[in-house]
N, C-alpha and C positions, 0 to 999 in steps of 0.2 A: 777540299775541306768538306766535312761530311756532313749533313743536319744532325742535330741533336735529337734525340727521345722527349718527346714531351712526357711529362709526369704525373700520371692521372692521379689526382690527389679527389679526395671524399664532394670534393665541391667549387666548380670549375668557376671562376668571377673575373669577367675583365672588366675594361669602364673605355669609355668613349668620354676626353676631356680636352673640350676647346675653348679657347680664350674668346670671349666675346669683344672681339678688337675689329671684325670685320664680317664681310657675308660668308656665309657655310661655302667655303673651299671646294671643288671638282677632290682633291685630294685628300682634307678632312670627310668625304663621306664615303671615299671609299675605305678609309680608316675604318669609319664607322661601322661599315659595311662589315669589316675580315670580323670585326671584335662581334659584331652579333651574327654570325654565322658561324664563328668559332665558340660562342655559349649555346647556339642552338645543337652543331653535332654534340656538343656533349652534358647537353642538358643544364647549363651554366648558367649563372648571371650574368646581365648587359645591364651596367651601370653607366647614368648619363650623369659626368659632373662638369661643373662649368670654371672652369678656370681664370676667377676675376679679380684676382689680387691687384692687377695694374688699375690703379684705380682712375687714371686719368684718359687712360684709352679702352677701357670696356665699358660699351654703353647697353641700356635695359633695350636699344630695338636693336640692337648685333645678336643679343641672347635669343631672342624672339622670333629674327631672322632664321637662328641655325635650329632650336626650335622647330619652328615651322617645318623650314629643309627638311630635317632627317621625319618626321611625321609624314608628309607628302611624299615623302621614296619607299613611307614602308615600313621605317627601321625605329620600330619602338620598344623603348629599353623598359628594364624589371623594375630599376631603383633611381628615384632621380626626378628631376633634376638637384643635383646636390651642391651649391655654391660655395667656391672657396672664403667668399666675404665673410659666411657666414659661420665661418669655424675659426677665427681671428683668436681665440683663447686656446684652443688646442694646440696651434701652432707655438704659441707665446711659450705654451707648457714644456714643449722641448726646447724649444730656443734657449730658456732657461736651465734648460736641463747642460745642455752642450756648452753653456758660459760655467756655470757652478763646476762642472767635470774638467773643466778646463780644455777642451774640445772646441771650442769656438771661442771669440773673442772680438772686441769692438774694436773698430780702426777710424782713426781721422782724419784719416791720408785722401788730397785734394786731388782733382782729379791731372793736374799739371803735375803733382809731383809720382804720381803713376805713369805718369807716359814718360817723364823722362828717365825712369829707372828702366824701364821697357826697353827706351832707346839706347841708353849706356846698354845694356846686354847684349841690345844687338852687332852692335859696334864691337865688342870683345869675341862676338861669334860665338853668344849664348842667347837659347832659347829667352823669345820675352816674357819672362815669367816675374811678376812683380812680388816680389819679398815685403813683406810687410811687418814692419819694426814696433809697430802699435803697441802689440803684447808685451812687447821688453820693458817700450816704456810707461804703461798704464796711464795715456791721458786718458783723460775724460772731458778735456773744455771742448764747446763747439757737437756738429751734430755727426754723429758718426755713422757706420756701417756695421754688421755683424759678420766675421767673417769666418768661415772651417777650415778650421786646423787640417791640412790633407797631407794622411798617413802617407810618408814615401816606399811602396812598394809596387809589388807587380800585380795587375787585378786581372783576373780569367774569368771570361761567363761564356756561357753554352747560347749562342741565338740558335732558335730553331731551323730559322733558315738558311744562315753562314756557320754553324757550328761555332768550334771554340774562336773566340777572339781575345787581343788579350794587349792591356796597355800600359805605361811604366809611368805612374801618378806622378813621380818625381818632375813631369814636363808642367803640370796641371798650374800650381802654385795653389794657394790658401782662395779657395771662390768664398767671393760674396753670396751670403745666403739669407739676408733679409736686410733692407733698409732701415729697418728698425726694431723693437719687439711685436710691432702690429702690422709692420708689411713686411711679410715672405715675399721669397723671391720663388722663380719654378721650379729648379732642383731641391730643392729644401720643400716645399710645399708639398713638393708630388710624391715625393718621399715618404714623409706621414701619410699623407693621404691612401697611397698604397697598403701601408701598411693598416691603418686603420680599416678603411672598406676590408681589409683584407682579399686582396686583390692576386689571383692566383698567377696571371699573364699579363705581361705588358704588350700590347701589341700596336706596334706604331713607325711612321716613318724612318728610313733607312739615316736620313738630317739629326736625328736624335739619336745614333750610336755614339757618338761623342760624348753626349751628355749620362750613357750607363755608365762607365766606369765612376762619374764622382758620385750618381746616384748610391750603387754597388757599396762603395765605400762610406757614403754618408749612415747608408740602413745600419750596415755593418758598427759603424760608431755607435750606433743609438741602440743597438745590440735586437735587427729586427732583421726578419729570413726574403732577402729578396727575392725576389716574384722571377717566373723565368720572362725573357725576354724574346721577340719575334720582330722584328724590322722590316718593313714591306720596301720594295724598290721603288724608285724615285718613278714619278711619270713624266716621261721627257717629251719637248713637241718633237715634230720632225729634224727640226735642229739637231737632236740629238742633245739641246740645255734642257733644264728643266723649266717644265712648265711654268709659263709666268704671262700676264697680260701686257710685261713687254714685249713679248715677242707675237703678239696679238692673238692670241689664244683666248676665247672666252672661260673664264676661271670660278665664277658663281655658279651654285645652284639653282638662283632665282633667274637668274641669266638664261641659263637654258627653260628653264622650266615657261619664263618670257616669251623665249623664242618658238614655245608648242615642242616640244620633247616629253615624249610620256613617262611616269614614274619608273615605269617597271622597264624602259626600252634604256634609260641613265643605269639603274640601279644592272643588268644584264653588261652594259657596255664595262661598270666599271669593276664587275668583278673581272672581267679578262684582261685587266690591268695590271699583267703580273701574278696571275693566277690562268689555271687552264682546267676542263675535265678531264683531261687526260685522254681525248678522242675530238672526233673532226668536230663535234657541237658547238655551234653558234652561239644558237638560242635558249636560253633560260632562263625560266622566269622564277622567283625567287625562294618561290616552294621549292623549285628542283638544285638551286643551290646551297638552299640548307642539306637535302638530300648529300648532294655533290660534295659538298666542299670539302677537302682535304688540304693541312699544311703541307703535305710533302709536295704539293703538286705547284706552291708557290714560287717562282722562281728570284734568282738573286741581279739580274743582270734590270738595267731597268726596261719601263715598259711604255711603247711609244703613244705619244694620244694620235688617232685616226680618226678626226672628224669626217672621213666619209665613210666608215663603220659606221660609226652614231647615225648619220643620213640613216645609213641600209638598215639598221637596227630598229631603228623608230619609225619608219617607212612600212616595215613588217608586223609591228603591232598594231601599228595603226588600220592595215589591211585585215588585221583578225577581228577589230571591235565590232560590236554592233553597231550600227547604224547609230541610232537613235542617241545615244552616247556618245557614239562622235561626233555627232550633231549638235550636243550639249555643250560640248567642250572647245566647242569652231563657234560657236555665238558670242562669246568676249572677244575674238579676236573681227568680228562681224560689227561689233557694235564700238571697237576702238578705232575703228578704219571710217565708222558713220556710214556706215550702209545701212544698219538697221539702228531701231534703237534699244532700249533695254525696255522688255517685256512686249515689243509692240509685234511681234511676228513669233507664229507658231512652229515650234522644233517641226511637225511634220512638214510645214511648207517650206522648210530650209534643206530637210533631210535630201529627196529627192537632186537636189543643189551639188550638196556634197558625196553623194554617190558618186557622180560622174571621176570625181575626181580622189575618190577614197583608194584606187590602184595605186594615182602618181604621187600623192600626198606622203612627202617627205619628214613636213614636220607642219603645225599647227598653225604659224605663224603664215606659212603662202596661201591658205586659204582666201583672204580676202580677195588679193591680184588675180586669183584664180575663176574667183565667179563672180567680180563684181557685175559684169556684163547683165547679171539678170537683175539686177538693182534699178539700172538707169533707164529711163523713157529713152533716152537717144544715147549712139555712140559715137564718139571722135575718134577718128581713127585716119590714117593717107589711104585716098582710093585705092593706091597699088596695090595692097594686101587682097582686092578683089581677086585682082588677074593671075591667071592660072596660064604657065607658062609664057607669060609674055604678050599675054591677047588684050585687045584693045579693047578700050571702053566700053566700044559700039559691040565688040562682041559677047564683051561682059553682059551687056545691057541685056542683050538677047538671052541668054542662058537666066538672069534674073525675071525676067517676062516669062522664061516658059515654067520657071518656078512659083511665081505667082500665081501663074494660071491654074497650074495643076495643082498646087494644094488650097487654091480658092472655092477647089469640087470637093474636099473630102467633108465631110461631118464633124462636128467638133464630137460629136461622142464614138468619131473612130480613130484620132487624131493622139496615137499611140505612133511609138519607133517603129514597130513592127509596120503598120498600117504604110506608114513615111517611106520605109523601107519598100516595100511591097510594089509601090504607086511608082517612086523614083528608080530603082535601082531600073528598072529596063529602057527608061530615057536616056538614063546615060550610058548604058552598056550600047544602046541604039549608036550614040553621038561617036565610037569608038575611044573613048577617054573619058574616063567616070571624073577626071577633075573640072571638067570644064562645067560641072553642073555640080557636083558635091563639093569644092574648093571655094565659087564663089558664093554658096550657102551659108557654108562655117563661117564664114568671116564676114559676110551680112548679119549673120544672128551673135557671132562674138564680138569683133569688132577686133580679133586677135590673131595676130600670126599662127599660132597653133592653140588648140583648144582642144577639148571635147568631142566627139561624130556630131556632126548633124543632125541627124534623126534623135539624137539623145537631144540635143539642146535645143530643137525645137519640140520635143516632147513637155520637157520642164515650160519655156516658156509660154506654151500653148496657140492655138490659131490664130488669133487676133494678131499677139504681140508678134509672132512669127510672120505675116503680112504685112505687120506695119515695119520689121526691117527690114524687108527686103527693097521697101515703098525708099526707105530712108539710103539705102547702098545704092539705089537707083539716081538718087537727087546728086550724090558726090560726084557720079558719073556725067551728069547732062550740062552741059556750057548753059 
């Protein structure tokens, strides 16, 4: 099956439309993402509407939430926010329209007497499709439904990424299409809506090709030129199911964003969700996928999540920032651990801090575990972590004596790595084993199985406090 031509028409408009029912989706923003990267190569509109017809599960801090999201990844739209609440007369205007044509029509049918007509079909070894008698016989007592008359025939639409697809309505049955004249339901709502923004592309999860054919037919009824359609693949965990936080997959954007994940390392990962440049490139940041981007390059099979991309991904931006920035951005995660407080310690004297560890630094969130060590007057820690290969106390002791000594001669104004370096490395290249004198350093001045070099982390900490642990790894050791 081949992809379809897209149709460059005078004025390219898509919309990004999510229901304020929950936090901004891993999958809702890579939505986001195709729709405004597909108005940018072609010079289009990126419409952000918000889809809040359900009025019992969309709330003002879900909107807020997604919102925020797509703002912090980047992805800011032309037109918008545009809320469904807020066009409750538009809608009524066709719904009306579709009752008086005789095209749609109210039902009173409870919801027992739907499931068991469903079940008599199935029982006869026919689709459960529930026929609804409402029309014939014109109640009106009690509170009803609206429902669409659905033309029995064969519907064919072009996706750009599956090409023609095509399905036999006759299966569908008559859909509910608003609870009432003031609540629309989403196929009927988004329907107009499209039509109205005048909306050139739909472009959205592969879960909602089902719901094109009644859209298809619906536009068609109301005598409106449906939009072409593009369906993105499902993003599956390693299961090979789709993504879901049952299967313990983090699924927020605020989630990761929590966890120190930078905008642009999310936004990079999840364009390759089902998209590629069509070369070995990794990395992109999101200038260069407006550049990049191409439909045909989208594929149809779905696309797996790799949370240890996202590591490797976020890991590499994070090694491109400047200092001084990452430094910014590692002080909430400083000050929610209680190391520091808020305003009380200068970016420059944290910077230094987080250098050491701006290589390993995966994501935002390990910073704390990583350098609390320079926070604390004292560290708790098992003496073992001294001993280098298995040497005893007493030997330990001695290697911490002869580091004592020797950096109790250097100058505090020479009391640089390099200096450290300089002074130490030929004692322990003496001793034939550089760990027996740099091993139980680190871990005097960390207090940590693996850390940092020595010479870097008593650089940061400086003379003083670099004397006073070695004073303190010395106490663990002595009966």
């Amino acid at each position: 099956m081949q992809k379809s031509e897209i149709k460059y028409q005078k004025e390219i408009r898509v919309r990004m439309a999510p229901s304020p029912t929950g936090p901004l989706h891993i999958g809702t923003a890579r939505t986001a993402l195709f729709n405004y990267l597909f108005a940018k190569k072609f010079n289009g509109t990126f419409i952000l509407r918000i889809e809040d017809t359900d009025k019992e599960r969309s709330k003002p801090e879900w909107e807020k939430a997604i919102i925020d999201g797509l703002h912090w990844l980047g992805l800011d739209w032309d037109e918008g926010p545009i809320r469904q609440s807020e066009r409750i007369s538009i809608y009524q205007k066709y719904l009306e329209k579709l009752i008086a044509d005789k095209n749609a029509y109210w039902c009173f049918c409870t919801p027992e007497e739907i499931e068991a007509q469903k079940q008599e079909r199935l029982s006869r070894g026919k689709p459960p499709i529930f026929e609804c008698q409402c029309e014939k016989k014109q109640r009106k007592d009690g509170k009803g439904t609206i429902r669409f008359k659905m033309p029995k025939t064969k519907v064919f639409f072009d996706d750009l990424v599956r090409g023609k697809i095509s399905y036999d309505s006759s299966l569908f049955g008559d859909m509910i299409i608003a609870k009432n004249l003031e609540e629309p339901l989403y196929n009927f709502a988004c329907v107009v809506d499209d039509f109205e923004m005048k909306i050139s592309h739909v472009i959205r999860g592969e879960d909602h090709i089902s719901n094109t054919p009644k859209q298809i037919l619906l536009a068609k009824t109301l005598g409106f030129e449906s939009p072409q359609f593009l369906h993105l693949p499902l993003i599956l965990g390693q299961n090979k199911a789709k993504l879901s936080k049952r299967s313990g997959a983090t699924t927020s954007i605020e989630d990761y964003k929590r966890q120190g994940y930078l905008p642009q390392a999310l936004i990079n990962f999840i364009a390759l969700l089902g998209w590629n440049p069509g070369d070995n490139r990794e990395v992109l940041s999101l200038a260069e996928l407006e550049k990049e981007f191409s439909v045909e390059k989208i594929q149809k099979s779905g696309a797996i999540f790799n949370a240890q991309k996202l590591d490797w991904l976020n890991g590499g931006f994070i090694r491109k920032m400047n200092l001084n920035e990452l430094t910014k951005i590692c002080i909430p995660y400083l000050i929610e651990a209680n190391l520091i407080q808020s305003g009380g310690v200068e970016v420059s004297t944290i910077s230094p801090m987080v250098a050491l560890y701006q290589e390993r630094l995966k994501k935002l969130s390990e910073i704390p575990e990583l350098i609390d060590f320079f926070f604390k007057n004292s560290l708790d820690f098992p003496k073992e972590i001294l001993s280098w290969k298995g040497a005893g106390d007493s030997e330990v002791i001695v290697s911490l004596d002869k580091l004592a000594n020797t950096l109790s001669n250097i100058e505090k104004a020479d009391w640089t790595k390099e200096k450290l370096s300089e002074v130490l490395m030929p004692i322990a290249n003496e001793l034939g084993d550089r760990g027996k004198i740099l091993w139980p350093l680190r871990a005097a001045l960390s207090g940590k199985q693996a850390s940092a070099g020595p010479f870097e982390i008593a650089e940061v900490l400086g003379k003083e406090k670099t004397l006073q642990r070695i004073e303190q790894a010395k106490e663990k050791l002595t009966p």
